[in-house]
TILUM-5299 format. One record per residue: x, y, z of N, C-alpha, C, O in turn. Coordinates in steps of 0.001 Angstrom, whole numbers, padded with zeros to 6 digits, always signed. Last residue first. Example, Ala and Ser with C-alpha at 12.3 -4.5 7.8 and 13.67 -1.06 7.14 Angstrom:
BEGIN
+012850-002250+007080+013670-001060+007140+012900+000030+007870+013409+001138+008039
+013190-005690+007800+012300-004500+007800+013200-003300+007800+014236-003319+008465
//
This chain:
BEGIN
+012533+005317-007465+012896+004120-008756+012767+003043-008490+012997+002169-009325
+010986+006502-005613+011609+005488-005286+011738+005404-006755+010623+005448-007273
+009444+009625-004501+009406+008746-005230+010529+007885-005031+011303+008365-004203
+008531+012163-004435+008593+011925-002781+008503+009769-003880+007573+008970-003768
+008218+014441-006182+007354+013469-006412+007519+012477-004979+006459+012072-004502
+010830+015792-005697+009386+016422-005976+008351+015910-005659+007499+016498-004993
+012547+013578-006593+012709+014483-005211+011281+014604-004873+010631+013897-004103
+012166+013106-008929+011592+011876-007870+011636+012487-007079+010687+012268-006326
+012553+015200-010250+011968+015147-010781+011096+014084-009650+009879+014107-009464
+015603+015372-010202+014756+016457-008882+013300+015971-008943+012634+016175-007928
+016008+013099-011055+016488+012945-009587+015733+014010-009196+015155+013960-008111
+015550+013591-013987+014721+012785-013352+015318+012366-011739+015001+011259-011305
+015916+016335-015944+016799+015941-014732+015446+014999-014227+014370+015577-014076
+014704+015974-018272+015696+015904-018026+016985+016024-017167+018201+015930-017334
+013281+013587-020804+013094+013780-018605+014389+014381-018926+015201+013775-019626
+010563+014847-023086+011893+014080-022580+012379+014416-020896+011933+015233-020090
+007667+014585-024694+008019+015071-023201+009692+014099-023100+009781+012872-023059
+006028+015032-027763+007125+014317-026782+008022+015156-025961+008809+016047-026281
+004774+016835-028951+004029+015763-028346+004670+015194-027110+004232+014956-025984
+006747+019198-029404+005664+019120-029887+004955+018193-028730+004595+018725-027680
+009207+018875-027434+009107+018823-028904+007716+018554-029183+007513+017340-029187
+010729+019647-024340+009238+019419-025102+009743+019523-026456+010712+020256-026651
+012161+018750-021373+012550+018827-022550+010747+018767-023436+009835+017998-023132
+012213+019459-017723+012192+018516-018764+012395+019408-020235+012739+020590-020206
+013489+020666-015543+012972+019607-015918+012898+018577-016687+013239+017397-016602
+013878+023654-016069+015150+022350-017122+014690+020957-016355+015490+020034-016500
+012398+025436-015325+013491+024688-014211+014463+023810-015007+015559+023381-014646
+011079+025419-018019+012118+026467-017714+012807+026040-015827+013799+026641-015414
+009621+023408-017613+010676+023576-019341+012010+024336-018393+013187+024054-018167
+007863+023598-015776+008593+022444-015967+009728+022669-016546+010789+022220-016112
+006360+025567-016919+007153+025787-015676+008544+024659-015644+009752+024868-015530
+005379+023756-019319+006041+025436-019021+007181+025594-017848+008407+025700-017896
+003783+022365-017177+004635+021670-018235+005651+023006-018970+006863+022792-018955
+001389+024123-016410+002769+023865-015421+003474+022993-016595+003998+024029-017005
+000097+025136-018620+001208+026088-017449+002038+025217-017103+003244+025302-017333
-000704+022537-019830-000015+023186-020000+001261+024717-019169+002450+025033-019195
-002315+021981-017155-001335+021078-017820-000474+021919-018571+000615+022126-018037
-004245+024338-017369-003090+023790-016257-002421+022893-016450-001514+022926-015618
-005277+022952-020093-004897+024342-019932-003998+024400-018780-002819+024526-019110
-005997+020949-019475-005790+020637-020437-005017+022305-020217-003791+022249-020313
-006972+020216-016096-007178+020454-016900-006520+020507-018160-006086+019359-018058
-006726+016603-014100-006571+018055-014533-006961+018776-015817-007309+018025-016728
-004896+014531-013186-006623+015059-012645-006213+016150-013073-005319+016744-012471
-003681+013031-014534-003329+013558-013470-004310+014157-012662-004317+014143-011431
-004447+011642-016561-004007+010960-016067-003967+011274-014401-004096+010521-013435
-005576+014152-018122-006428+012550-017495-005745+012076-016840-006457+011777-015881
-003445+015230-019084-004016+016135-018113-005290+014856-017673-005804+015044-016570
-002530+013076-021108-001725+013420-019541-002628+014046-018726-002755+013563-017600
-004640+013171-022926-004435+011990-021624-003548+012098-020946-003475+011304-020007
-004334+016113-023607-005579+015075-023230-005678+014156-021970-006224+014156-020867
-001969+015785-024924-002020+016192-023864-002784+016266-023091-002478+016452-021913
-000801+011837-025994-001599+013464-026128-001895+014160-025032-002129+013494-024024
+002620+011419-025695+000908+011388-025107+000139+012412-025480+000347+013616-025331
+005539+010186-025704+004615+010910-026409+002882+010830-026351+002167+010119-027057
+008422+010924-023747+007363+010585-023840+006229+011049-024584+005797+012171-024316
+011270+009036-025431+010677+010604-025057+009415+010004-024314+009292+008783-024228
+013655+006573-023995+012470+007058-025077+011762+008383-024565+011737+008687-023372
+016195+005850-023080+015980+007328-022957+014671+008327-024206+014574+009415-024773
+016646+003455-023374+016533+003917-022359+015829+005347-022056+015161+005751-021104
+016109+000576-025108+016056+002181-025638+015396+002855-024350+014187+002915-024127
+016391-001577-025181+017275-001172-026102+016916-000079-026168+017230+000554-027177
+013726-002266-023527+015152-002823-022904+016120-002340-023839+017197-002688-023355
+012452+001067-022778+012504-000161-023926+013793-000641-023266+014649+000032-022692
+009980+003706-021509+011711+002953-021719+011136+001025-022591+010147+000319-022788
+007621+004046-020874+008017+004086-022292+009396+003657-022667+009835+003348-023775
+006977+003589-018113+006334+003003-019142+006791+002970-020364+006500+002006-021072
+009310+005666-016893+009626+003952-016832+008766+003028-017875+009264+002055-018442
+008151+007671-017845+009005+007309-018291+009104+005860-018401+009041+005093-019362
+005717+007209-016140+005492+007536-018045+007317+007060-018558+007587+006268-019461
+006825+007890-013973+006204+006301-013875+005762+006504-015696+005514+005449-016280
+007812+010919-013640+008407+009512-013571+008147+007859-013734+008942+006922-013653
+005303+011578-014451+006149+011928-015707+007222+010781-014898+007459+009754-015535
+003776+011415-012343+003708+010692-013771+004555+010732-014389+004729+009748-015109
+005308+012884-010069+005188+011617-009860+004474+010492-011579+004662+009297-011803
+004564+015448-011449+006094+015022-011553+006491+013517-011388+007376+012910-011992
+002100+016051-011443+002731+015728-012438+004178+015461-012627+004802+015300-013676
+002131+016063-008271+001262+014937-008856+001992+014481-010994+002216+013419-011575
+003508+017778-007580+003422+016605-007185+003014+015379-008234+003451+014324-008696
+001215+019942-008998+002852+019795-009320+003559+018267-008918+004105+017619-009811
-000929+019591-007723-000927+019183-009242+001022+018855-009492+001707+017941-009951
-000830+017089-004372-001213+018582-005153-000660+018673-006521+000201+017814-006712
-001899+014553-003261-000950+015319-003765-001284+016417-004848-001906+016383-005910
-004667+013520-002483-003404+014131-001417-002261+014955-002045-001743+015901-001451
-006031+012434-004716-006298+013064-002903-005645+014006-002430-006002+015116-002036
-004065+011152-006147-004968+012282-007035-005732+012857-005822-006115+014005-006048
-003442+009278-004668-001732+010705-005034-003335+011313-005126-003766+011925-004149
-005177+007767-003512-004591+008509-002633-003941+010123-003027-003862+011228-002491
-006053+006318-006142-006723+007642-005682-006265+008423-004138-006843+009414-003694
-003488+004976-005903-003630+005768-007272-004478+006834-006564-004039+007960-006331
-003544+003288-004093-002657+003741-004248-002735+005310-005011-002199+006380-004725
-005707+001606-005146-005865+002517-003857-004965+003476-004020-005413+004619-004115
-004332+000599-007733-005559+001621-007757-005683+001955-006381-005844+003175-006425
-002456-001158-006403-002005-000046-007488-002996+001336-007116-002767+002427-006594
-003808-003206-005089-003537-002039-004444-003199-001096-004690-003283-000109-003959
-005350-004405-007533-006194-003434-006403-005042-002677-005419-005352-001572-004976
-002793-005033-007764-003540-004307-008872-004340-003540-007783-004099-002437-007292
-001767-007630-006440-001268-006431-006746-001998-005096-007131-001558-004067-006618
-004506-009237-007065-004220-008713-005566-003522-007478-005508-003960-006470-004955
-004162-009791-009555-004958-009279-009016-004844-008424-007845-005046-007215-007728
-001360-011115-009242-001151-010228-010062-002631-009302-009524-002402-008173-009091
-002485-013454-007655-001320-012534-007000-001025-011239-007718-000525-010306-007090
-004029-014290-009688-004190-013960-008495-003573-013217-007874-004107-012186-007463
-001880-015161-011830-002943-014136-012317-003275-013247-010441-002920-012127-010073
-000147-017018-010465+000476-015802-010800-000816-014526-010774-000854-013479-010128
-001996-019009-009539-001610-018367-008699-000905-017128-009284-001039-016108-008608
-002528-019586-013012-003708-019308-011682-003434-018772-010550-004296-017998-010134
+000193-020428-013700-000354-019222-014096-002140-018722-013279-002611-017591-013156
-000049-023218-012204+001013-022110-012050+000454-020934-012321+000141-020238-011355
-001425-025163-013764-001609-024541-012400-001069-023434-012102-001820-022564-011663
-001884-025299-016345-000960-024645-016762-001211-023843-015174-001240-022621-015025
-004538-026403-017109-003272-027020-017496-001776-026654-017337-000791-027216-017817
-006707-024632-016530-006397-026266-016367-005130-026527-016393-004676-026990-015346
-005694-022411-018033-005759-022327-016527-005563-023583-015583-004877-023762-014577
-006020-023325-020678-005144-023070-020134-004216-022579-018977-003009-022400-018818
-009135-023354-020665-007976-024550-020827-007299-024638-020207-007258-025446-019279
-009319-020680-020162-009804-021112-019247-009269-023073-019251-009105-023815-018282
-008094-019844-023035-007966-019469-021623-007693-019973-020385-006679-019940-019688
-009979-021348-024787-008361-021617-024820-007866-020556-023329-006985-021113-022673
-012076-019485-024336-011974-020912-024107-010848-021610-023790-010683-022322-022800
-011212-017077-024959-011912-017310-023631-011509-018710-023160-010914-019070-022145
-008363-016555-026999-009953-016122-026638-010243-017376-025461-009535-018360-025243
-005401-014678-027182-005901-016026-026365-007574-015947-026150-008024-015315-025194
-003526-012643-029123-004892-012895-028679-005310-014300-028378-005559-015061-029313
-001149-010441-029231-001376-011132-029258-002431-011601-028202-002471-011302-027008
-000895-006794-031620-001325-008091-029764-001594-009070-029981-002355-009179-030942
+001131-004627-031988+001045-005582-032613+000551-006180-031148+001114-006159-030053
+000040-001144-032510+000514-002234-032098+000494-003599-032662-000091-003796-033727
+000454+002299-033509+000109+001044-034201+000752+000037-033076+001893+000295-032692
-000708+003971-029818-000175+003744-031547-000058+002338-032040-000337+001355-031355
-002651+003782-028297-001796+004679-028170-001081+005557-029462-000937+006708-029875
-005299+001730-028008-004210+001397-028585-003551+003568-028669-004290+004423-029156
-007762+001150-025380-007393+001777-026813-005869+001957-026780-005254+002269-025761
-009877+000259-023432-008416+000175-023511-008336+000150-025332-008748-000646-026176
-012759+000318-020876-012181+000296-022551-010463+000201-022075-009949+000116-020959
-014181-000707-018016-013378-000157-018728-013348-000106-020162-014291-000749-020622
-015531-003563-017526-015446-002379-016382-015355-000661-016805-015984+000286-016333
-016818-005610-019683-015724-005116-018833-016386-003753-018411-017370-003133-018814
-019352-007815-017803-018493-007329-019004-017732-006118-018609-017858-005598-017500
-018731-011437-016276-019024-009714-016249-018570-008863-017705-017677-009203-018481
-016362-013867-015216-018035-013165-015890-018987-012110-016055-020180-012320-015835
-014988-013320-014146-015550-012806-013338-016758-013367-014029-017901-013361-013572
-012473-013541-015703-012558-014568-014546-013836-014580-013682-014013-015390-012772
-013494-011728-017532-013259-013169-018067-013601-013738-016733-014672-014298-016504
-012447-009231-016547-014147-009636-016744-014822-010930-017001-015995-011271-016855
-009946-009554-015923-010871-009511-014658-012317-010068-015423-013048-010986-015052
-008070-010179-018290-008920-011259-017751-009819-011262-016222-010231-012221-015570
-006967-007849-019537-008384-008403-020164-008567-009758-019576-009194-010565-020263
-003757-008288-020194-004339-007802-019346-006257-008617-020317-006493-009437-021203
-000025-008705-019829-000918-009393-019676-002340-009179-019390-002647-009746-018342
+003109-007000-021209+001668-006644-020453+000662-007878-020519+000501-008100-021719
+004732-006983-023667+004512-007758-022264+003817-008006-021311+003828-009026-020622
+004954-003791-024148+004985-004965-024467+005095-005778-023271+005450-005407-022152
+002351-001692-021711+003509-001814-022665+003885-003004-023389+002853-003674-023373
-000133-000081-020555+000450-001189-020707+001386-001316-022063+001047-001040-023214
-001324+002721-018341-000911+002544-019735+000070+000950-019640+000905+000837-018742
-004100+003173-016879-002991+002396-016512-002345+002588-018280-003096+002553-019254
-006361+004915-015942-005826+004430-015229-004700+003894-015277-004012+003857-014257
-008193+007787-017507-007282+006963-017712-006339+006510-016146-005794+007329-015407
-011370+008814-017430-010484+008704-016524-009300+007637-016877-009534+006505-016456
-013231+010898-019366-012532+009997-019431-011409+009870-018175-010630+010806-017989
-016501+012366-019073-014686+012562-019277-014127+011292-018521-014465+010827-017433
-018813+011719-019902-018231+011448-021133-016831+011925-020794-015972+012000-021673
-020529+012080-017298-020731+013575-018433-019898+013266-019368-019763+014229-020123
-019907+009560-016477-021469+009860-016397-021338+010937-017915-021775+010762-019052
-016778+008800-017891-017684+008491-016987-019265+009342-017200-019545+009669-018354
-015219+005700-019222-016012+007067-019481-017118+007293-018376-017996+006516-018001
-011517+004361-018151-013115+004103-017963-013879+005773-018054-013511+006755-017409
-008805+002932-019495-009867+004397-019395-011392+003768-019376-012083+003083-020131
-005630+002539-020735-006864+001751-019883-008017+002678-019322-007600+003189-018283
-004110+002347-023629-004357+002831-022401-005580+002241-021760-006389+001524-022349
-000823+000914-024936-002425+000982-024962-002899+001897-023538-002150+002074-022577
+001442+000473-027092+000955+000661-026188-000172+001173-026097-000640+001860-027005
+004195-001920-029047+003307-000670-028888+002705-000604-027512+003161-001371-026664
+003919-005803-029142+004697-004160-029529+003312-002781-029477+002110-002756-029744
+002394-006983-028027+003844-007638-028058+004637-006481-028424+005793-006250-028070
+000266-007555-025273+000986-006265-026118+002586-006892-026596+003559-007162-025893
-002190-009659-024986-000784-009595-024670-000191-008823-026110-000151-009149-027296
-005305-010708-023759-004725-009505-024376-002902-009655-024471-002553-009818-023302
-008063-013103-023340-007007-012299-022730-006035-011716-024094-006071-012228-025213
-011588-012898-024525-010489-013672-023975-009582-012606-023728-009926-011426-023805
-014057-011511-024374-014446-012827-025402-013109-013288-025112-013119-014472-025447
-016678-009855-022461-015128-010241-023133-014776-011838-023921-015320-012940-023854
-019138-007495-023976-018172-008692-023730-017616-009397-023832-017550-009986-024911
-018684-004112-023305-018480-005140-023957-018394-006408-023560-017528-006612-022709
-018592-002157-021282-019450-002412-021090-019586-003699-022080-020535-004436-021813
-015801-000364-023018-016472-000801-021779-018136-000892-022261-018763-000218-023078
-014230-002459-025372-015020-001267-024993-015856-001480-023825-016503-002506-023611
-010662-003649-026657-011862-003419-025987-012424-002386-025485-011761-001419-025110
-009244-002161-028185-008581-003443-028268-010345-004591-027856-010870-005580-028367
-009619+000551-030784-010085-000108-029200-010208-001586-029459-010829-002180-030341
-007276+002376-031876-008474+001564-032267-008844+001360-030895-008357+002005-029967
-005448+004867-032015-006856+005160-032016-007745+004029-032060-008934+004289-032244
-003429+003135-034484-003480+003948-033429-004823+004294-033324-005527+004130-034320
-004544-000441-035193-004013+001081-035639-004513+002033-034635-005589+001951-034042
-003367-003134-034480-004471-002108-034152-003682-000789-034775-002514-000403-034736
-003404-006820-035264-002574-005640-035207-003922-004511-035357-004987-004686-035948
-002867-009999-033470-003837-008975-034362-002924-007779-034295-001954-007663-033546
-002127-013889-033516-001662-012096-034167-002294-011435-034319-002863-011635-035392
-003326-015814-031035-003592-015312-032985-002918-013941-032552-003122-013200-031590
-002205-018316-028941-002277-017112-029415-002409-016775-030881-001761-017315-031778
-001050-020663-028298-002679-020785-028243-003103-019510-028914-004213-019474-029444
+001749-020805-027593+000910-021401-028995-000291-021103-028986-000768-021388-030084
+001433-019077-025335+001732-018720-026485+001319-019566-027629+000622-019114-028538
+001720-021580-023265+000770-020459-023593+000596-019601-024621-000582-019325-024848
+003816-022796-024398+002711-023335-024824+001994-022874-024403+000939-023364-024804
+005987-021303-023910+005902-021307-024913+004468-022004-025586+004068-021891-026745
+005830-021271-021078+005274-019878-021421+004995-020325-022750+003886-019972-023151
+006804-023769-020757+004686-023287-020100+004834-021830-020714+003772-021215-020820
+009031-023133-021047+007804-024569-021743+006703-024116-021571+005727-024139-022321
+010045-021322-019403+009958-021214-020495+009132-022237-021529+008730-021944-022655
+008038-020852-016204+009686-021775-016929+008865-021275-018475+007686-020987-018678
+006496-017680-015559+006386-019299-016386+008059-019589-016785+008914-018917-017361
+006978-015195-015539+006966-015520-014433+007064-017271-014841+007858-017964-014205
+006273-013756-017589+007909-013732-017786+007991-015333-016291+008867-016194-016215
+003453-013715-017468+003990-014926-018209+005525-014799-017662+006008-015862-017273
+003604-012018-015383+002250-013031-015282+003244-014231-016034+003677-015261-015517
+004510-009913-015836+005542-010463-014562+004663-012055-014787+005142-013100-014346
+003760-007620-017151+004503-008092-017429+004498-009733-016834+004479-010656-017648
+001769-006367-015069+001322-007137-015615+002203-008193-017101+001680-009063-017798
+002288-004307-013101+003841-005513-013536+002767-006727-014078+002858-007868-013624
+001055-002145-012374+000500-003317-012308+001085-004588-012411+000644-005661-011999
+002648-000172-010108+002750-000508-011429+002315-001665-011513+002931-002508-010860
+002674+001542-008016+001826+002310-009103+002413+001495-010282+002699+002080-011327
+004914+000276-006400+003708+000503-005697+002920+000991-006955+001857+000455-006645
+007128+000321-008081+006239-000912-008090+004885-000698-007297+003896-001397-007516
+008398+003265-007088+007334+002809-008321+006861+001526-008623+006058+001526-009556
+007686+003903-003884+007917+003208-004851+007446+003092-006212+006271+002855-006490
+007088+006425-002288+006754+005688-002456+007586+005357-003333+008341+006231-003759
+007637+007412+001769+008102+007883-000289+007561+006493-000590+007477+005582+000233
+005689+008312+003345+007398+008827+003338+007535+008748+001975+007555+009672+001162
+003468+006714+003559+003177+007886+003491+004022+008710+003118+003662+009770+002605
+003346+004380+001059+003601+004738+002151+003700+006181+002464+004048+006901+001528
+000295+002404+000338+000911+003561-000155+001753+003929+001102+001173+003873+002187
+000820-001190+000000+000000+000000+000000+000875+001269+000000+002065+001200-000307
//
């Protein structure tokens, strides 16, 4: 859970990675056989809330966001997932339709396990039943976690503590120092905010030498004052 002194960034990260990397390599490879190739063009929706789910999700390239619409149509983005990511089996395990949407960022490539072959593969494959679980468990505390900062921490706080957990989302094991490119939309969603105060303070940001702007893409460029600020852990 959240500590009050500094937090961690595993505390605000679903490590929905961790589900398969977590399988000896046999059991990952024959979870994987079960998988079809789809590819999304930026702007698509992988899934739509209130849809139902028809099986599980795995980002092999690109990135997606996780956003539930609410009553007046503004969008609350919760989680951005990267390659590796394991996600789309609360509504599955639940029977329910989903909670949420999750739309593609930019062009991806996902790989797709539908329901049946799933729930097979739950049979057969004991291991990944305690991972998912434990991965659950994680999650709900992500999200407590989550409406604490957007509580308690005030905007500056608050956008300094994303821009460090955006980074870590967009780094690549061959590419450390990816920009970050979000519309400014879904940053000022991310953080609780407006689209206009997003901008001021991302300004402010520029000129402490924070950070770096080119149009879309946000670069970190001192990320030590950046965790200071943010009361943060790498």
């Amino acid at each position: 859970m959240l500590n009050c002194n500094v937090l961690n960034i595993s505390n605000l990260s679903f490590e929905s990675d961790k589900i398969l990397s977590s399988l000896p390599e046999e059991e990952r490879a024959y979870f994987l056989s079960f998988s079809k190739q789809l590819f999304f063009k930026k702007g698509k929706l992988i899934f739509y809330q209130d849809g139902m789910p028809t099986g599980v999700f795995l980002i092999q390239s690109g990135k997606a966001k996780l956003y539930k619409t609410g009553m007046y149509g503004k969008d609350q983005i919760f989680y951005i997932y990267r390659a590796g990511d394991l996600f789309g089996y609360h509504a599955l395990l639940c029977n329910e339709n989903y909670e949420e949407s999750c739309e593609v960022l930019e062009d991806s490539t996902v790989l797709f396990v539908n329901k049946y072959d799933f729930r097979f593969l739950l049979q057969k494959i004991p291991r990944i039943q305690a991972l998912i679980i434990q991965n659950i468990s994680h999650e709900f505390g992500v999200l407590v976690n989550t409406i604490t900062i957007l509580a308690q921490k005030n905007l500056r706080e608050r956008l300094a503590l994303y821009l460090v957990i955006l980074k870590e989302r967009y780094e690549g094991e061959n590419a450390k120092n990816n920009p970050i490119v979000l519309p400014r939309e879904d940053l000022a969603n991310i953080i609780g905010t407006t689209r206009e105060s997003l901008g001021r303070l991302l300004k402010e940001f520029k000129e402490d030498q924070l950070i770096r702007v080119n149009k879309r893409a946000i670069e970190i460029s001192n990320l030590e004052k950046l965790q200071k600020m943010a009361n943060v852990n790498p």
